[in-house]
N, C-alpha and C positions, 0 to 999 in steps of 0.2 A: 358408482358414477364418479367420474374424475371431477373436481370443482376448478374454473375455468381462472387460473392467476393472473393479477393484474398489480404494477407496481404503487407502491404507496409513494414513492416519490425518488428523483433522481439525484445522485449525487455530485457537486461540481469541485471536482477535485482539483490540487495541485500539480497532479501526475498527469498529462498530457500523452501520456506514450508508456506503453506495457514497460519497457528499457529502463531499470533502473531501478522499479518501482518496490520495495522492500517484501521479501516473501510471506514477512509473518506482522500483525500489526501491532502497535508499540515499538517496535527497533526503531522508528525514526518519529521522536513526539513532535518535530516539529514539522511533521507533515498536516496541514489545515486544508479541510473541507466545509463545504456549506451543503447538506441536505438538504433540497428543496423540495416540501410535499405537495402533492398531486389532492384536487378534490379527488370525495371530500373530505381528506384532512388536513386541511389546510386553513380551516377556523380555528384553531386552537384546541377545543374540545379533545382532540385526538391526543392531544399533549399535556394535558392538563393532570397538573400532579409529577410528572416527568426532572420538573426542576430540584425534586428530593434526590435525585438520581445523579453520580459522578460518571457512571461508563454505561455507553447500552452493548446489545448484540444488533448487529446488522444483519441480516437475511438478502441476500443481493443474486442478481443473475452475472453470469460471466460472458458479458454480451458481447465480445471480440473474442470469445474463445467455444464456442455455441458450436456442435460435430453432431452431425446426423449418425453415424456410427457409432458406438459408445465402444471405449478403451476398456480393457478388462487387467492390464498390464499398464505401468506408467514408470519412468525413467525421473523420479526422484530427483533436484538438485543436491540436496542434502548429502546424496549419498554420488557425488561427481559427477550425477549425468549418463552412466555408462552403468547401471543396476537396474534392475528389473522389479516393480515390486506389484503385488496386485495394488489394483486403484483405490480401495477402501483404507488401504492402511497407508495413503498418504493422504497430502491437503494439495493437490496434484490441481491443474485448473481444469483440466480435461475429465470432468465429472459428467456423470450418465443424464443428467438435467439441468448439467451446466448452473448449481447449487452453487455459494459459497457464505462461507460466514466469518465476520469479525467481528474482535471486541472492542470499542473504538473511544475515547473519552469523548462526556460531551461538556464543552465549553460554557452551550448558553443554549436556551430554550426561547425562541419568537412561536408565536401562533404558527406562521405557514413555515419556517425552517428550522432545523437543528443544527449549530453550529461545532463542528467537531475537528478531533486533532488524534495523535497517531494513526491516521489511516493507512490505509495499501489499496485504496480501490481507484479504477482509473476512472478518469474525468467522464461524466453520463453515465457512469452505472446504476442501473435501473435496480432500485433498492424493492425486495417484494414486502419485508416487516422489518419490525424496531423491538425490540425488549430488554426491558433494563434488564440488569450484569445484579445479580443477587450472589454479593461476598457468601456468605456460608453455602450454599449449594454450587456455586460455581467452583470457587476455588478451591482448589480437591489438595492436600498436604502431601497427603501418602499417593498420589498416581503417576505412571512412570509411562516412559516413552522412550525404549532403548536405542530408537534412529535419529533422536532427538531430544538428547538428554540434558543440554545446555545449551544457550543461543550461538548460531554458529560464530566462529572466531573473524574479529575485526581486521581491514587491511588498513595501514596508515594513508591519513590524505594529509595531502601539503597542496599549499599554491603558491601559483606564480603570483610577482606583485602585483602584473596586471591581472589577474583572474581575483585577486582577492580586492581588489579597490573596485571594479565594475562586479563586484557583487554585492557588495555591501552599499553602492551606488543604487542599484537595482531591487535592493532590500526597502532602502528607505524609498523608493518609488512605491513598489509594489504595499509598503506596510505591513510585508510577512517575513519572519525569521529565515532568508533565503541562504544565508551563510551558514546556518544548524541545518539547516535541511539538505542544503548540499553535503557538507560533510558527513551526514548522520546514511544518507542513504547511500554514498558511494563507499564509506565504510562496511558496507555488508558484501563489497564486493560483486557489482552486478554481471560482470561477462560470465558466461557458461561456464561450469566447473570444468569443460573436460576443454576446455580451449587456454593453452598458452600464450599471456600476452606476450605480444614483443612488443619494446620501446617505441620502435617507430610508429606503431598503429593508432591513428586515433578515434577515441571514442566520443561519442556524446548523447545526450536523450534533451528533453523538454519537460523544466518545472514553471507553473503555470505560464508567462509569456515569454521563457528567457530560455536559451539555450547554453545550453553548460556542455562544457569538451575537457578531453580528461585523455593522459595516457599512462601507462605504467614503465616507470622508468626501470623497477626489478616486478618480480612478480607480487612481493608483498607490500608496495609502494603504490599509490595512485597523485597524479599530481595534475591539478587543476589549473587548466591553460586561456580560456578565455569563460566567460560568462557576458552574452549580450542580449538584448532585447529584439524582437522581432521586428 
């Protein structure tokens, strides 16, 4: 008999929109979230002892990427977007139960929340478990991954003067490192691998209330054109 899942609590992310959002977590540390738990763990009790703890694993659902069909075959970005691999041998979002898991640093331990940073989860994602990150059995020396064998290669960001004064405006609003965060996720290069920018196009996504726009002036160039508040 199947045991009936229900999440331990939802996560209130930085990342407002799939767009952007870094594929693997740690690439951008100064992405911050607040894990808010759901009774009943939300006494503390649930957490207690946790505070020995520098990184957990997240167990999360991929609850804007949820297909009643399951993929058997998935198109990788890693590999340009245009390869075919089966689904188990990537980290693909399009998983058979819509599973996903990261390894996330945790900041600070409250009774009802856990306050966390390198994320990649989008804002409400319904977290299912939590469990600490254990150094000697996680981190494996000798394991290899030939699709992915280094983090992939950085594109430079530059800003405009005004993008960089109304973000660092917007920083000290908000009280979150909004200037490392932009730069750290637009550096992994978020448009599709198999789409060539061209200059005139512009881009944008949403970190937590601000809207960031962005266009690539060569293809390994990204340059930051406004940052404003909603």
């Amino acid at each position: 008999m199947l045991h009936h899942v229900r999440p331990v609590g939802i996560l209130h992310s930085c990342f407002k929109e799939k767009f952007a959002i870094p594929r693997q977590p740690q690439l951008a540390p100064a992405a911050r979230g607040v894990l808010e738990l759901l009774p009943p763990f939300d006494t503390g009790e649930a957490v207690a002892g946790l505070e020995q703890v520098s990184h957990v694993w997240l167990l999360f659902l991929f609850h804007q990427a949820l297909e009643d069909q399951p993929r058997l075959r998935v198109r990788p970005p890693r590999l340009g977007g245009n390869r075919m691999m089966g689904v188990f041998a990537t980290r693909s979002t399009h998983r058979p139960n819509g599973i996903g898991q990261s390894v996330v640093k945790l900041d600070k331990v409250e009774p009802n929340r856990l306050l966390l940073s390198g994320i990649d989860l989008l804002d409400g994602t319904p977290i299912l478990d939590i469990k600490p990150y254990v150094p000697y059995a996680d981190a494996l020396p000798d394991a290899t991954n030939a699709m992915a064998a280094a983090p992939p290669p950085l594109v430079e960001v530059q800003w405009s003067a005004q993008g960089l004064a109304q973000a660092q405006r917007e920083a000290l609003r908000l009280g979150e490192p909004l200037v490392e965060l932009i730069e750290q996720c637009l550096a992994q290069d978020p448009r599709p691998a198999y789409q060539t920018p061209e200059p005139e196009r512009r881009y944008g996504t949403q970190f937590w209330d601000v809207q960031v726009r962005w266009h690539y002036p060569t293809p390994e160039l990204i340059r930051v054109l406004e940052v404003v508040s909603d």
